[in-house]
C-alpha positions as CSV (number, residue, x, y, z in Angstrom):
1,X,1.5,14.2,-15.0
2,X,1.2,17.2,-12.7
3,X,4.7,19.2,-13.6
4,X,5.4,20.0,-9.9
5,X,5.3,16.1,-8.9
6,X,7.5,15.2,-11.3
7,X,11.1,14.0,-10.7
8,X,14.4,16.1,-11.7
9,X,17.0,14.1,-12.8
10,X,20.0,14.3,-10.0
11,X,23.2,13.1,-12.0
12,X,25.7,10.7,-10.9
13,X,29.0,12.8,-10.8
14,X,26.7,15.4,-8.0
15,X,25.8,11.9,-5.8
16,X,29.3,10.9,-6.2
17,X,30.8,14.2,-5.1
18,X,32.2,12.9,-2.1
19,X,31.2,16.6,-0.5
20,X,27.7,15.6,-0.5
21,X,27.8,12.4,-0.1
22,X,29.9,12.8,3.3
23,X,27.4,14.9,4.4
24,X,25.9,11.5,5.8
25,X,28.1,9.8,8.6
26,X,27.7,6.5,7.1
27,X,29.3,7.6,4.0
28,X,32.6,9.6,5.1
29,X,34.8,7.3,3.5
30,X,35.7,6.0,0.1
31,X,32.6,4.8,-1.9
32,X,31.5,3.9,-5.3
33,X,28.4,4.8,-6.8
34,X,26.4,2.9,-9.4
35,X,23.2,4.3,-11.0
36,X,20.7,1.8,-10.2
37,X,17.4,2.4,-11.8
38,X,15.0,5.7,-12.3
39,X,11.3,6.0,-12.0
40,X,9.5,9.6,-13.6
41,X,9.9,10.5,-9.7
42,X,12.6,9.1,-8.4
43,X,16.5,8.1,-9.1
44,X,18.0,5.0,-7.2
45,X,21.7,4.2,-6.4
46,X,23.9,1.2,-5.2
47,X,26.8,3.2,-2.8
48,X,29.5,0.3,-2.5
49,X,31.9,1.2,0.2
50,X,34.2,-1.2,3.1
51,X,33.5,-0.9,6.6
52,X,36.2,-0.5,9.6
53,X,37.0,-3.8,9.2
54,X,37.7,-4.5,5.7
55,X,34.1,-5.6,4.7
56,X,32.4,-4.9,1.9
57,X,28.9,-3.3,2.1
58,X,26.3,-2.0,-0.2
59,X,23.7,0.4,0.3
60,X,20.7,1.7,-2.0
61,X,19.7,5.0,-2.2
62,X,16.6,6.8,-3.6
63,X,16.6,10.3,-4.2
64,X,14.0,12.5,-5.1
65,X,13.0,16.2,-5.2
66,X,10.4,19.1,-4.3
67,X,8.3,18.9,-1.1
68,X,6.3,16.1,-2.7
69,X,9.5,14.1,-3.0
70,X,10.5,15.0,0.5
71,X,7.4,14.1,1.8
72,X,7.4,10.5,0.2
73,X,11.1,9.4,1.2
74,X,9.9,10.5,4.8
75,X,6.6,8.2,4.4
76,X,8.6,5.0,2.2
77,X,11.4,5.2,5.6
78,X,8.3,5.4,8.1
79,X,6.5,2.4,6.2
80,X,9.8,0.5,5.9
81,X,10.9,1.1,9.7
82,X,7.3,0.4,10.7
83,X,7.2,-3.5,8.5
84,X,11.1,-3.8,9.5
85,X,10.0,-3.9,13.1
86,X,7.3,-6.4,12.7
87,X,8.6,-9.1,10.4
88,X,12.4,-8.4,10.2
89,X,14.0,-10.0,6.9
90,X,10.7,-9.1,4.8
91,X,11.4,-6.1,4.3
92,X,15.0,-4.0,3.8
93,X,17.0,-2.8,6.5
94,X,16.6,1.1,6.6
95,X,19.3,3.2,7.5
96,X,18.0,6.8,7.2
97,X,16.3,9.4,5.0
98,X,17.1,13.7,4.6
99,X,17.9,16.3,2.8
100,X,21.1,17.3,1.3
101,X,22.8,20.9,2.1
102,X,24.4,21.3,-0.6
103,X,22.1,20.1,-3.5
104,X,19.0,22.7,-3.1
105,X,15.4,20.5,-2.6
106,X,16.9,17.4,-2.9
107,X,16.5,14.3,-0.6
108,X,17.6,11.2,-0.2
109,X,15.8,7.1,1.4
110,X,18.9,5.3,2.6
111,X,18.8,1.4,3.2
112,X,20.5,-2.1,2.8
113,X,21.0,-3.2,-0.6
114,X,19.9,-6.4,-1.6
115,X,20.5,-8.3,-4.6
116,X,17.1,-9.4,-6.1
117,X,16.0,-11.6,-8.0
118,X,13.3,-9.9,-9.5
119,X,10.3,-12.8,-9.5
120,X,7.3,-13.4,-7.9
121,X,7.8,-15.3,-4.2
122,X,6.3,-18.5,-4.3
123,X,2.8,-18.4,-2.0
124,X,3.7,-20.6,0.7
125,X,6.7,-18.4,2.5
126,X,5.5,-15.2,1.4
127,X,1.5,-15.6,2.6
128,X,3.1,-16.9,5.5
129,X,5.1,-13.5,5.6
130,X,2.2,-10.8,4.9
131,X,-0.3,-13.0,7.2
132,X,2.2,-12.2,10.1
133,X,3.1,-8.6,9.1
134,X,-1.0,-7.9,9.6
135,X,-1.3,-10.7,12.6
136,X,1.5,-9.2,15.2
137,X,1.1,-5.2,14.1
138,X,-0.2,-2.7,16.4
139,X,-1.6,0.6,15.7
140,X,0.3,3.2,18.4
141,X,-3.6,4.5,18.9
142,X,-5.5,2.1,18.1
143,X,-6.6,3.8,14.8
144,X,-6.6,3.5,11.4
145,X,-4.6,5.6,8.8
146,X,-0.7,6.4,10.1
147,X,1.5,9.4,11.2
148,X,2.7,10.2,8.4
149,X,1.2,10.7,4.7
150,X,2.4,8.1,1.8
151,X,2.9,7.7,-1.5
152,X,1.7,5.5,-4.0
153,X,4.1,6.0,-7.0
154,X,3.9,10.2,-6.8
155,X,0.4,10.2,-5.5
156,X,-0.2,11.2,-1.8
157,X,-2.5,8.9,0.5
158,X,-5.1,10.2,2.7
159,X,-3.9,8.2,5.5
160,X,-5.5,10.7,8.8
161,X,-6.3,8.7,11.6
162,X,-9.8,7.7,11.8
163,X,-11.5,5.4,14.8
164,X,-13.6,3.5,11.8
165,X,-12.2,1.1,9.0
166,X,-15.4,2.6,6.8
167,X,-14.4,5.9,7.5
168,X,-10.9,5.7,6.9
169,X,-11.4,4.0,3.4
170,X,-14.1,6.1,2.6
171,X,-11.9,9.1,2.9
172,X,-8.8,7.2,0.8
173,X,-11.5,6.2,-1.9
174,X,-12.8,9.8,-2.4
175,X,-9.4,11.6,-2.4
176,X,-8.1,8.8,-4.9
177,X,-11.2,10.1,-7.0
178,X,-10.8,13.3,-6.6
179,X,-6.3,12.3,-7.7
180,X,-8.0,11.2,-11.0
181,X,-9.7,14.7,-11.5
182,X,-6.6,16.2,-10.9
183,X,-4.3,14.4,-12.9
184,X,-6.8,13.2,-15.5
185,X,-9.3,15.9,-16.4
186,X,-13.4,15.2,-16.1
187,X,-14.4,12.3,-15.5
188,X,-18.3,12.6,-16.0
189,X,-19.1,8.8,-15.5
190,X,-17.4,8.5,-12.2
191,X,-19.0,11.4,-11.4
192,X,-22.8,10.3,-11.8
193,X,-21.7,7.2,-10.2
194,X,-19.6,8.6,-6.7
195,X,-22.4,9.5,-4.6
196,X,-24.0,5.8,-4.3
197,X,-20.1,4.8,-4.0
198,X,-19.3,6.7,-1.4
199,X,-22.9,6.6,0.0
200,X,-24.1,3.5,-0.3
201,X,-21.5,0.7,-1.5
202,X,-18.9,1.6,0.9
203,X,-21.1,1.6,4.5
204,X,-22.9,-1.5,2.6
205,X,-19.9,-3.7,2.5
206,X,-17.6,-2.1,5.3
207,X,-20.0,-1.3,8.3
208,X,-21.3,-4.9,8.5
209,X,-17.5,-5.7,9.0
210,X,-17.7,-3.5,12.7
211,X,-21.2,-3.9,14.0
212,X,-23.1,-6.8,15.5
213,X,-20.3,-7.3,17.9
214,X,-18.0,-7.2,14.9
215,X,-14.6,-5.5,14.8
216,X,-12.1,-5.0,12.7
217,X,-8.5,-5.0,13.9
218,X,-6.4,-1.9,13.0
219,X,-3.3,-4.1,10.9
220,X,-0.2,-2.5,9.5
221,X,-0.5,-3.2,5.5
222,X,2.6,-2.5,2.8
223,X,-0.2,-0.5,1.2
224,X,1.7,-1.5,-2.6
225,X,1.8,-5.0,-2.6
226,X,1.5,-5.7,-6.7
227,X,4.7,-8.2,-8.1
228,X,6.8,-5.0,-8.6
229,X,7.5,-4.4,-5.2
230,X,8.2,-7.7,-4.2
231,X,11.2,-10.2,-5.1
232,X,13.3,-12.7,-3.8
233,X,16.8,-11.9,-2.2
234,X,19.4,-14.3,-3.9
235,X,21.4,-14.5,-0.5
236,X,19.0,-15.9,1.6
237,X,16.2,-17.0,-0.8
238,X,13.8,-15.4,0.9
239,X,11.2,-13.0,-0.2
240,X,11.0,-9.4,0.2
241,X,8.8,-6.5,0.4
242,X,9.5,-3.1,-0.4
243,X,8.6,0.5,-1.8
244,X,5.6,0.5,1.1
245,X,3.3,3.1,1.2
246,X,1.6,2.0,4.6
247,X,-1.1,2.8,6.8
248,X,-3.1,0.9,9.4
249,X,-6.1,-0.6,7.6
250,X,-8.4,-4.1,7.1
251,X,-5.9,-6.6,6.1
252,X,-8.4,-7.9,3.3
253,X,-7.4,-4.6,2.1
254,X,-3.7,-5.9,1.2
255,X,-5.4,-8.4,-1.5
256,X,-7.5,-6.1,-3.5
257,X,-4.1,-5.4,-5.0
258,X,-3.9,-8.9,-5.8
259,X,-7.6,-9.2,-7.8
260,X,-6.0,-7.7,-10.8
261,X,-4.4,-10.2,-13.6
262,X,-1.7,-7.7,-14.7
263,X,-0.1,-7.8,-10.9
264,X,0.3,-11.3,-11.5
265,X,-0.9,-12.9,-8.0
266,X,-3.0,-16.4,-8.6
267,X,-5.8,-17.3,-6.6
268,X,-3.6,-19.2,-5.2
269,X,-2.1,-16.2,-3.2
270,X,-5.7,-15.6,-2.1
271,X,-6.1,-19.2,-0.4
272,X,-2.3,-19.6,1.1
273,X,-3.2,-16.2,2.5
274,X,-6.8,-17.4,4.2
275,X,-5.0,-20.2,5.8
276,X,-3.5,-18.0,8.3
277,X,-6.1,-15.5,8.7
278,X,-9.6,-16.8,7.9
279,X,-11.7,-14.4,5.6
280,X,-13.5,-11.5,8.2
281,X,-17.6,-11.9,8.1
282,X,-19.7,-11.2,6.8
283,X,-17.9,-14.3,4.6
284,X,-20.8,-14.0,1.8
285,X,-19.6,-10.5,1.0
286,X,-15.5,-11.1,0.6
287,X,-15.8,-11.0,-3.1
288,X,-17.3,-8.3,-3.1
289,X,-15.3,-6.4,-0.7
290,X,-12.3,-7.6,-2.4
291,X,-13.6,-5.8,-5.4
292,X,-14.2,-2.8,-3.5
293,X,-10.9,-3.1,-2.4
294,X,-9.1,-3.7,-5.9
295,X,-11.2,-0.7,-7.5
296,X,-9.2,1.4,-5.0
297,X,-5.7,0.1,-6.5
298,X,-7.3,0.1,-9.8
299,X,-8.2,4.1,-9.5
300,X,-4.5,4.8,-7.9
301,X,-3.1,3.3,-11.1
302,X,-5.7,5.3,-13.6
303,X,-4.4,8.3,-11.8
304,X,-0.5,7.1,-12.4
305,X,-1.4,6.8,-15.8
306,X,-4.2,9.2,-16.9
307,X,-3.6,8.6,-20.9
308,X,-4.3,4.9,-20.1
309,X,-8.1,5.1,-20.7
310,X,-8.7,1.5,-20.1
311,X,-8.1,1.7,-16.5
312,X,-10.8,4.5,-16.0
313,X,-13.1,2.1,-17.8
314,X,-12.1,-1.2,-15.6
315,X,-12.6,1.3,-12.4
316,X,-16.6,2.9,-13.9
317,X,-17.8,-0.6,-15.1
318,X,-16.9,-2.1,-11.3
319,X,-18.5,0.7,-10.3
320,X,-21.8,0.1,-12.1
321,X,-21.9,-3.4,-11.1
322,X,-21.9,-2.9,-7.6
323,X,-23.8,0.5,-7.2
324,X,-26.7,-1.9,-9.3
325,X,-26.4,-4.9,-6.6
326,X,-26.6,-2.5,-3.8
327,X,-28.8,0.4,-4.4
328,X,-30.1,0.5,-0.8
329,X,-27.0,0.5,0.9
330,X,-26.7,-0.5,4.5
331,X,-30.2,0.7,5.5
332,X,-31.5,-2.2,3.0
333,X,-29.6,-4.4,4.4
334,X,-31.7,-7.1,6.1
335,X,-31.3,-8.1,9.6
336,X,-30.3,-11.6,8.9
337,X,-28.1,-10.7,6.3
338,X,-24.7,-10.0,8.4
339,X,-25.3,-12.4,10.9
340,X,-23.0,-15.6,10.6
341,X,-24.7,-19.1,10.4
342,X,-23.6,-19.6,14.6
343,X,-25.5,-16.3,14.9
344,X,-29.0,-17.4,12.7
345,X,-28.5,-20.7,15.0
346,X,-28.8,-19.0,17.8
347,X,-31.8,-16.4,16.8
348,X,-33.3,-19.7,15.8
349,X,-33.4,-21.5,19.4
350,X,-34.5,-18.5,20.8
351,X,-37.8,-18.0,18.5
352,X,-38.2,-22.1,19.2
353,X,-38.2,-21.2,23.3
354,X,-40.1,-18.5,23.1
């Protein structure tokens, strides 16, 4: 791991310091705070304090350091507020996110805290849930990518606005590649294989998705979505998503996360998922595109984990499978090929009246 991402511990007794702590509003009054849980860049907190009334309330609290953890409190707060004002009680309530004065380069992700139970939603409810969060968002612009950049784990997305869904994965894909570099030293087989990736695989399964009168709706995504991130909230039952690192992208993009085994989502997921939004055409390529999609994921975890080998080896082998069943790209790609079956219909009854 790259020494500058990586997290310093802030202790307990400096959170509890109620000096800093009252250095947020919400918080100028007796509180008790629990260590939650850690992460190699991040420390969480349950604050448990009484309101004016008498009521007891709980709050959860991440806090990071450097300009790298500043920068993904900032984009977890902006993906949270963005979800929170789509689909409400699917995600947590946030509250705010800053810097502390009085702890040097350290900042803080404030929001409701829930009490989880740490399982996998079932598919019905929590489709339902995702298929609405991409259905009803908006991009402000009408673009893809956000405002802000986000974090997967400690690794910054390349989320600047594009007007393309091709160009705007293209650019995630190849800074992803490039994270692996970084973090994980040469890489000689991806290397001999990311031209025809980035030249020919990606306009060959993502252009036919926006032309022929095809387009491809800017939705907000979660960006994370693997079985870590998501729960069930014992109050209400109900699931919930959080730890987003969101952008405005293809919703099929949500479920490449979900191709993997080890995030343990079924095909089930897949199928509750398509009965709310049907699968985009060209239909005949989904699986493909899915793949495309989960080889993404798969490269943000190889970076996470450069010493785990295996995941560099999942991400080259995909590689090789489709840069062999599309070596042409999209210039190969033949004209009846992205059309849908109302489309070759149509092109039919012409040639017969003609």
């Amino acid at each position: 791991m790259n020494p500058s991402m990586e997290h310093k511990a802030v202790g307990e007794e400096a959170i509890a310091n109620a000096d800093i702590l009252g250095e947020i509003p919400l918080f100028q009054r007796p509180c008790k705070v629990v260590s939650h849980r850690s992460s190699p860049w991040a420390r969480s907190y349950r604050i448990d304090t009484r309101s004016k009334n008498g009521d007891k309330e709980s709050f959860f609290m991440k806090v990071s350091t450097g300009d790298h953890g500043k920068e993904a409190l900032k984009g977890e707060f902006d993906s949270t507020s963005a979800i929170y004002a789509v689909v409400g009680d699917f995600a947590p309530k946030p509250i705010a996110w800053g810097s502390f004065k009085r702890i040097p380069n350290t900042h803080y992700y404030l929001c409701k805290f829930y009490d989880l139970n740490e399982k996998v939603p079932k598919p019905e409810d929590f489709c339902a849930k995702v298929a609405a969060l991409h259905a009803n968002s908006v991009s402000p612009n009408g673009k893809f990518g956000f405002h802000a950049v986000t974090y997967n784990g400690n690794l910054p997305q390349e989320n600047s606005y594009t007007n393309t869904w091709e160009e705007c994965f293209k650019n995630g894909f190849e800074h992803m590649l490039n994270m692996n570099v970084k973090r994980g030293g040469p890489w000689k087989e991806m290397e001999s294989l990311k031209s025809n990736m980035l030249e020919k695989v990606i306009p060959r399964l993502l252009r036919p998705l926006e032309t022929r009168g095809r387009s491809v709706k800017p939705a907000l995504i979660h960006g994370d979505l693997w079985y870590g991130n998501v729960a069930v909230d014992r109050q209400t039952n109900l699931p919930l998503i959080y730890d987003p690192s969101s952008f405005y992208a293809h919703n099929e993009y949500e479920l490449g996360n979900w191709r993997p085994k080890r995030n343990k989502f079924s095909r089930s997921y897949i199928d509750a998922y398509h009965t709310h939004i049907p699968r985009a055409e060209p239909v005949k390529d989904y699986d493909d595109r899915n793949a495309l999609y989960s080889m993404r994921f798969n490269l943000q975890a190889a970076a996470l984990f450069p010493k785990s080998t295996n995941l560099r080896t999942i991400c080259t082998d995909e590689m090789k499978r489709l840069v062999a069943k599309f070596p042409g790209g999209y210039e190969s790609y033949s004209e009846n090929a992205g059309m849908t079956s109302l489309e070759l219909s149509r092109k039919e009854k012409n040639k017969q009246v003609l």
